[in-house]
N, C-alpha and C positions, 0 to 999 in steps of 0.2 A: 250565127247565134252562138251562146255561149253553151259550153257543156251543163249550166243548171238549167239556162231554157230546157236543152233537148231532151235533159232527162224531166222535167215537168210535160213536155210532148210525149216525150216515151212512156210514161206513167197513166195517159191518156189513150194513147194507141194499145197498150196492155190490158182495157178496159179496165182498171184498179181507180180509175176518174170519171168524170162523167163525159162524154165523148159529146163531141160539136154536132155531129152526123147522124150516129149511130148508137143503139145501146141492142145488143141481142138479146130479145126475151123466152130464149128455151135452147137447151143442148145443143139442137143444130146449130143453131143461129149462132153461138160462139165458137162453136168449133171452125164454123164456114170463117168464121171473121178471120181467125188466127190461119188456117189452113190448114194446120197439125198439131196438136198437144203435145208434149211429151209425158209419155203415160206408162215406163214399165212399171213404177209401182202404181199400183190400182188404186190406193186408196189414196195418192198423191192427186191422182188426178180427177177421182172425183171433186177433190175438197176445191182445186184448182178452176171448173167445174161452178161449184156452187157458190164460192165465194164473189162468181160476178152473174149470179145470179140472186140476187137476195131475198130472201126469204122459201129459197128453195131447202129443201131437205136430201139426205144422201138419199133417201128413200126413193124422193121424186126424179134422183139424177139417173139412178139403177132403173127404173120404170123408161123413163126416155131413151135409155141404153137399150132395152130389151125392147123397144117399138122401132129400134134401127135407127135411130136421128144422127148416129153415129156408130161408129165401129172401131176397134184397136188393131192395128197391126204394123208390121217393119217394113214404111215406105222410104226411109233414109236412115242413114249412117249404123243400120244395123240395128235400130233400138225404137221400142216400141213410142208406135205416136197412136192420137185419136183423132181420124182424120174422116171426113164427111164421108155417109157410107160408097152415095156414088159416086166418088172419087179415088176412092183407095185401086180402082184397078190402073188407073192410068198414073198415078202417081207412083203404083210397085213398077208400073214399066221406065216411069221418067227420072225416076230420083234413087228407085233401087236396083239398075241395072249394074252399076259401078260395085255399089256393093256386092252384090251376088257374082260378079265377074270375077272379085277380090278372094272369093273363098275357097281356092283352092288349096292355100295353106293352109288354112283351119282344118278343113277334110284330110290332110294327110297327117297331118299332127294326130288328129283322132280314130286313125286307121279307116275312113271311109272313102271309100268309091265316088265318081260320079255317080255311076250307073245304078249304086246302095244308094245315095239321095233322090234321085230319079225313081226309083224301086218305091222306096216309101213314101215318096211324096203320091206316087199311085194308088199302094195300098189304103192310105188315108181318106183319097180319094173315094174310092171304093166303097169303103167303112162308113163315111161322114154322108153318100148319096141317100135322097128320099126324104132330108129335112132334118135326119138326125142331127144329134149332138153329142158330145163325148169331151170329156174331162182329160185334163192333160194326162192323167192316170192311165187312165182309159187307153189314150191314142197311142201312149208308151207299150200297153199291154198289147194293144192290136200289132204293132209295129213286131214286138217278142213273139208274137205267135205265128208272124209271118217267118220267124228266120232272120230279123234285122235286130241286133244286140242295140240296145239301148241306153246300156252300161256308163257310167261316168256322164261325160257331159254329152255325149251323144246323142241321145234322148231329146234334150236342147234342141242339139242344130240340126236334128232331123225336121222337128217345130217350125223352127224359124224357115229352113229351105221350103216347105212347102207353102206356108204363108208367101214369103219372098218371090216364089214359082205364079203364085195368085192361083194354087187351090185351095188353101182353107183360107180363114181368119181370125180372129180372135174373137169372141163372141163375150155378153157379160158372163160376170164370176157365177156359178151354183157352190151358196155356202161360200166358202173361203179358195175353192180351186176356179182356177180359168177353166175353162170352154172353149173347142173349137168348132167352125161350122166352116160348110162350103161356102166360097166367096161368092160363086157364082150362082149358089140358094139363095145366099143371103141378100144379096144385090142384085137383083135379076136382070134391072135395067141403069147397069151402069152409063155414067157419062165420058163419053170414047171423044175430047177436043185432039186435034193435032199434035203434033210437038210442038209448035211457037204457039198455039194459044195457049198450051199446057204451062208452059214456059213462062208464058204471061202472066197466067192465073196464080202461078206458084208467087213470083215475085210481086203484084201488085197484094196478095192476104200476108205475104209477110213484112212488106214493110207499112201496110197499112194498121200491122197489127204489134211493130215493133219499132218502126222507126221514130224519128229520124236516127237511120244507123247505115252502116256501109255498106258498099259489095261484099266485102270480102268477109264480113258478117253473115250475108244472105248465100254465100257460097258454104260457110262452114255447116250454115243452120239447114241445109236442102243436100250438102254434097255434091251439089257439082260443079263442074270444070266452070273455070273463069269466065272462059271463051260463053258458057252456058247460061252462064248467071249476068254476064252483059248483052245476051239476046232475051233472056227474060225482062227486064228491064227496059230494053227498047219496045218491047210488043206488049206491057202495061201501058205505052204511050202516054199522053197527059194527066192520068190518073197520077202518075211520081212525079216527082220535082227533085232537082238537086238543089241542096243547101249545103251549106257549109257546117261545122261546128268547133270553136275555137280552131279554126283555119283547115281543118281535115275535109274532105268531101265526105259528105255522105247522101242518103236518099231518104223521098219520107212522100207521104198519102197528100196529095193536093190539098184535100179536105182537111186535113189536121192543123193547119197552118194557122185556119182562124181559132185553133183553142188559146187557151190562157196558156204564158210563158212566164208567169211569175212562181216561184217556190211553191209549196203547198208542204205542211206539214202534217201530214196525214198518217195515220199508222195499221200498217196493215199483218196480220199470222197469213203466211202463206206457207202452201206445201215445199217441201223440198225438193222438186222435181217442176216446177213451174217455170211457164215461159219466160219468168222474169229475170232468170239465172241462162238458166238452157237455152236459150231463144240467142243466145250471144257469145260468139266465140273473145271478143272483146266486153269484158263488164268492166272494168275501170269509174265506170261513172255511178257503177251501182254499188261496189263493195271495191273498201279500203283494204290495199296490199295485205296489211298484219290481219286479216280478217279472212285471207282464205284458206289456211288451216283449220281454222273452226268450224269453219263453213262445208270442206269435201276433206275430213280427215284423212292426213297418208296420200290426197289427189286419187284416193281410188276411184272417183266418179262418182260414190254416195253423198248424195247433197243434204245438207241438214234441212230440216224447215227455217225460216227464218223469219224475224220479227224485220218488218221495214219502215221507218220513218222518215219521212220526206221523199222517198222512192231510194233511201242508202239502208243498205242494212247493216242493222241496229243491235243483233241480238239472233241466237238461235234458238229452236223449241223442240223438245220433245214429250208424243204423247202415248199412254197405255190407257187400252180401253180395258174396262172392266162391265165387270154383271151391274152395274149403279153408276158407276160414276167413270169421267174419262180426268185420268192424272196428268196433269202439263206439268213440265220443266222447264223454266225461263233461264236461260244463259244470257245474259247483257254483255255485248262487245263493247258498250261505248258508256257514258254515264247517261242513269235515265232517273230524271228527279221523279216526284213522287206523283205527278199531275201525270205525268207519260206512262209510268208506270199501270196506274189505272184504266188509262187508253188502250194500254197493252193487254190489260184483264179483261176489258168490253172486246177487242175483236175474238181475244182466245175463246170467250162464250160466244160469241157469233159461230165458233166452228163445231163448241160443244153444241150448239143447239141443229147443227146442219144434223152431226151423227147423235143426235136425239140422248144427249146424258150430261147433266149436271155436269160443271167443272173444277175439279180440286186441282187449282196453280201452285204452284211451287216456286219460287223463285232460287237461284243457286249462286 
C-alpha cells in the first residue's frame, strides 16, 4: 500500500476515524485499545481521552479515573503512560525493567544510593499503607522527615523509582497536584500473563492501535530489545499481518484491513502529548520535515498541541484557561482557506466544551 493508505489506516487504528471492529465507549475501553497513553502531562491526556470519546466531559474522564478504569504511571521508556489498571504491574516488570536497570547514572549524578532509593521507596511504602493518599507534596515532605533530602530533582526520581519498583502509582490529580497510592491497594487483583503472552498482549494493542507501522516503531514505542519486540509479534499470531508500505515492511491488526484506504479530509485539535505524535519513533507520514521545529521547540520533548487535517499536521495550538472562558492560539503551518479555518474553530469548541468554557480563538 501506499504511505496515504497507511496513514488513512493509521488514522483509523488511532481511533480519530471510525473503526471497522471496534469503537471504545468509556476510559477503559480506550485505554485497553491503545495499551498505554502517554500521559505526563495531565491535561494532555485527558483531552486525548475525551476527544475519542464524544460527548464525554473532563469532568466524566476524572470521575472514570477515580473509579480505577485506569491508572498513570512509568511502564516504558521512563515517562508517564495511562495504562489499564490491571495491567500496570506486569507491564512495570516487562517494559520497565530496562529502564530501571538504566538508572544508575542518574542516581549518581544526583548523589543517590541504591540502597537511598530502596530506603524511600519503603518509606513511601509505609506512609501510603491502609488506603491513604498523599500528594506529591506530601510524599516529598514524608521522604524529608525521614532523613532522605529531596532537594533539586531528587524529589522526582525518588517518585518515579518507587512507582518503577511497583509500590506506588500515580493516582488522579486533587485540585491541580498529583496523587500517589499503593499499586498494590489500588489494584488488588492485578493480571500476572507470562512473559510471551505479556509480550503478545503488548504488540497485538499497539499495532492494532497504531499501525500499519513497523518493528522498530513498536520497539521504540515499548522499549525493548529487537530480539523482544519480534517475539511479541510472533505470540499476537494471526491477529497481525505484514504489509508493506511504499515498499518498507511494516505490521498492522488483521481486522483494520477491511477499513477505508481512501484519503479523508478530516480536522482534528489534538493534545500535544497524544498517541498520534508519541506513539512513533518514525512520523514522517504525519508531519512535514519544516514542521518539526514548531511542533517540539529546541527538540526538547515538549510537544505542541496540534491542528491535523487529513491525519498531516496542519498547524499548532495553544490554550489558557481562565475563570469564563478558555483562550486558543491558532498557529497555521501550511495555508488554511477560510472553510478549513472554521473546521478548525468547530473542533477547538469541541475541546472547550470537554473542559466546560466558552471559546475565545485567536488565530496568529
Amino acid at each position: 500500500m501506499t504511505g496515504a493508505e497507511a496513514l488513512a489506516l493509521r488514522m483509523t487504528a488511532l481511533l480519530l476515524r471510525p473503526h471497522p471492529t471496534a469503537r471504545p465507549k468509556d476510559v477503559a475501553g480506550v485505554v485497553e485499545w491503545f495499551g498505554a497513553m502517554q500521559a505526563q502531562d495531565a491535561a494532555s491526556g485527558l483531552w486525548s481521552l475525551g476527544l475519542r470519546l464524544p460527548g464525554w466531559t473532563q469532568a466524566d474522564v476524572q470521575e472514570a479515573l477515580e473509579r480505577r478504569e485506569a491508572l498513570r504511571t512509568w511502564p516504558m521508556r521512563g515517562t508517564v503512560h495511562l495504562v489499564p489498571s490491571r495491567d500496570a504491574r506486569w507491564m512495570l516488570d516487562v517494559t520497565g525493567v530496562r529502564t530501571l536497570a538504566a538508572a544508575g547514572p542518574r542516581r549518581a549524578f544526583l548523589g543517590l544510593s541504591l540502597a537511598e532509593a530502596d530506603r524511600a521507596a519503603d518509606v513511601l511504602g509505609e506512609a501510603l499503607a491502609g488506603g491513604t493518599r498523599m500528594t506529591r507534596s506530601q510524599c516529598q515532605g514524608t521522604l524529608n522527615a525521614a532523613g532522605i533530602d529531596t532537594t533539586g530533582q531528587r524529589g522526582y526520581h525518588l517518585l518515579w523509582y518507587a512507582a518503577q519498583k511497583g509500590v506506588t502509582c500515580i493516582a488522579p490529580h486533587v485540585g491541580t497536584e498529583q496523587t500517589f497510592a499503593l499499586l498494590d491497594e489500588w489494584v488488588p487483583d492485578p493480571h500476572r500473563p507470562d512473559r510471551d503472552e505479556a509480550l503478545g498482549i503488548l504488540a497485538l494493542r499497539y499495532f492494532r492501535s497504531h499501525g500499519p507501522t513497523t518493528r522498530q516503531d513498536f520497539a521504540g514505542w515499548t522499549g525493548l530489545t529487537a530480539t523482544d519486540a519480534k517475539r511479541g509479534i510472533a505470540a499476537a499470531g494471526d491477529a497481525l499481518t505484514s504489509v508493506t508500505v511504499d515498499g518498507v515492511e511494516a505490521v498492522a491488526d488483521a481486522a483494520l484491513l477491511d477499513a477505508p484506504r481512501t484519503p479523508v479530509d478530516d480536522v482534528h485539535a489534538l493534545p500535544g502529548f497524544d498517541e498520534f505524535l508519541l506513539g512513533f519513533k518514525d512520523r514522517s507520514l504525519m508531519v512535514a520535515p519544516e514542521h518539526k521545529q514548531a511542533i517540539i521547540p529546541g527538540g526538547n520533548g515538549v510537544f505542541q498541541s496540534t491542528v491535523v487535517r487529513g491525519g498531516r499536521v496542519a498547524g499548532t495550538w495553544k490554550r489558557t484557561l481562565g475563570k469564563t472562558k478558555v483562550k486558543v492560539a491558532v498557529r497555521p503551518l501550511v495555508d488554511l482557506d477560510a472553510a478549513t479555518r472554521e473546521r478548525v474553530d468547530a473542533a477547538l469548541a469541541a475541546y472547550a466544551a470537554f473542559v466546560g468554557l466558552p471559546p475565545a480563538v485567536e488565530w496568529t
